[in-house]
C-alpha positions as a printed Julia matrix, in Angstrom:
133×3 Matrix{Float64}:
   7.01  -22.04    1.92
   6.42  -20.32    5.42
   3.02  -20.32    6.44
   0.44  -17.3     5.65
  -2.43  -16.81    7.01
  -3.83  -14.6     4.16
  -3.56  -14.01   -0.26
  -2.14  -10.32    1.0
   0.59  -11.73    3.08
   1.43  -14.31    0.34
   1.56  -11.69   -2.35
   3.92   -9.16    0.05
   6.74  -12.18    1.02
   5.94  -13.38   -2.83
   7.04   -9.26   -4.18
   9.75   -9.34   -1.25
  11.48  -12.4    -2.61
  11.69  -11.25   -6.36
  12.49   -7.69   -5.01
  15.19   -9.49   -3.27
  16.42  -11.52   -5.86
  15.85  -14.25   -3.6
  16.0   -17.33   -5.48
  15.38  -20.18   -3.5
  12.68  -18.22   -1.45
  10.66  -17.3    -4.66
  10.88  -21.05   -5.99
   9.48  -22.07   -2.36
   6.32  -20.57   -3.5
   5.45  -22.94   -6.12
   4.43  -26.62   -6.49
   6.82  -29.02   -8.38
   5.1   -29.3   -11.44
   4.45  -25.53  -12.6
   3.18  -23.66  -15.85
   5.44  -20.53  -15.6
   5.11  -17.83  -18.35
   6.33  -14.29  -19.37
   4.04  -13.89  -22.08
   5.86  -10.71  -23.96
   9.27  -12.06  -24.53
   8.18  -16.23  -24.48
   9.82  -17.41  -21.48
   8.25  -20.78  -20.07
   8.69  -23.08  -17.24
   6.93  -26.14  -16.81
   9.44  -27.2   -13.5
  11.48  -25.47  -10.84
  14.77  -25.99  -12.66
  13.56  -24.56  -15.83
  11.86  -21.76  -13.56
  14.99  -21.11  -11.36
  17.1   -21.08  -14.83
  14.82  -18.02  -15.85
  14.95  -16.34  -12.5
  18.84  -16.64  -12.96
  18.86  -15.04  -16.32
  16.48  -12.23  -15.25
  18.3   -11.18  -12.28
  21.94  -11.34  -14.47
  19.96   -8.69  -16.7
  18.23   -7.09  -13.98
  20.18   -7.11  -11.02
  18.14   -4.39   -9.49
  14.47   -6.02  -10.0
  11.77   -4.42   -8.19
   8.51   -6.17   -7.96
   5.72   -4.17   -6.34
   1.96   -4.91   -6.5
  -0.68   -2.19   -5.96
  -3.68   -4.07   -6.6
  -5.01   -7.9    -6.71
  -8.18   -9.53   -7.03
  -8.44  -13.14   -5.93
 -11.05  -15.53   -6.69
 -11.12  -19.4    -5.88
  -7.98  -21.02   -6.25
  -6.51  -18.08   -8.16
  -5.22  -14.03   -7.82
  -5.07  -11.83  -11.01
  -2.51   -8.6    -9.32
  -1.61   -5.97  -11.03
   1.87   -4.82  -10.26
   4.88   -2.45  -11.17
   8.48   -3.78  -12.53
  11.23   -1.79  -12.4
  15.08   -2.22  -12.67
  18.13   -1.31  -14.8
  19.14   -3.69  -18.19
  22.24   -4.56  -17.9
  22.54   -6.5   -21.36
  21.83   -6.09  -24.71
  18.93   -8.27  -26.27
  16.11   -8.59  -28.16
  18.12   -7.04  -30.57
  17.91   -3.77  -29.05
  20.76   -1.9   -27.2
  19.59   -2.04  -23.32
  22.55   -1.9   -21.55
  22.15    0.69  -18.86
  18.43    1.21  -19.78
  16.31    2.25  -16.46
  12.17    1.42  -16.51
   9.19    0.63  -15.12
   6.26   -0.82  -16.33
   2.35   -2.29  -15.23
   2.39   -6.21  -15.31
  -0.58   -8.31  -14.85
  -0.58  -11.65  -13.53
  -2.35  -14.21  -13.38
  -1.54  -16.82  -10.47
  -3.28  -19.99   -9.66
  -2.75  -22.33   -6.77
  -3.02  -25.8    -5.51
  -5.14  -27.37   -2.57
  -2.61  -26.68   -0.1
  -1.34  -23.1    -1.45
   1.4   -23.56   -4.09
   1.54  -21.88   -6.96
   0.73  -24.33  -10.06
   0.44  -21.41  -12.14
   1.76  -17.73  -13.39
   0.91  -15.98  -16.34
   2.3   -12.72  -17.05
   1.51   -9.97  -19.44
   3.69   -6.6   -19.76
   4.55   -3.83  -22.34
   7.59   -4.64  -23.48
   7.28   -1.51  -25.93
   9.32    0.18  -23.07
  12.19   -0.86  -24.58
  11.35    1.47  -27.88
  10.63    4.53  -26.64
């Protein structure tokens, strides 16, 4: 990971890189051995192969992923943000019909890191009730 100087810089290149669909740049951020987690629909990590398979899969679905965070709070050795996803489905799932289906929703996060600044640690928490209305 490039060096940053501050949480707020980490969190903008951090946003950047999933608003990117940067792959390889958003896996720099974290330590080998991770706990990864989208809470709502029970995706988990526990390793950058498992995490980069995810990040594959989301991006297929959501080509257009937006990641932008409006507010954090960071403590010792951890951030909890608060930040807006948005993006287009472009599959089917949860046995729902999705395809084409444009939204935007809060997310929290928690995000906890090592001694030298990787991310062990990301725990995420949406409304996936988007998808009903």
């Amino acid at each position: 990971m490039a060096e940053v100087t501050s949480i707020k810089e980490m969190l903008n290149a951090f946003q950047k890189a999933w608003s990117n669909q940067d792959i390889p740049r958003i896996i720099s951020f974290f330590a080998d051995e991770l706990q990864f987690e989208d809470i709502p629909i029970g995706l988990y990590a526990t390793n950058k192969v498992e995490l980069e398979d995810i990040l594959k899969e989301t991006f297929k679905g959501v080509p257009d992923f937006k990641m932008e965070i409006y507010e954090f709070h960071e403590g010792n050795g951890f951030v909890v943000t608060k930040w807006k996803q948005s993006g287009t489905m472009t599959i089917s799932g949860y046995g729902l019909e999705l395809k084409d289906f444009a939204y935007e929703t809060k997310t929290t996060s928690i995000i906890q890191f090592n001694e030298v600044g990787l991310i062990t640690s990301v725990s995420d928490n949406w409304n996936t009730g988007i998808f009903y209305q």
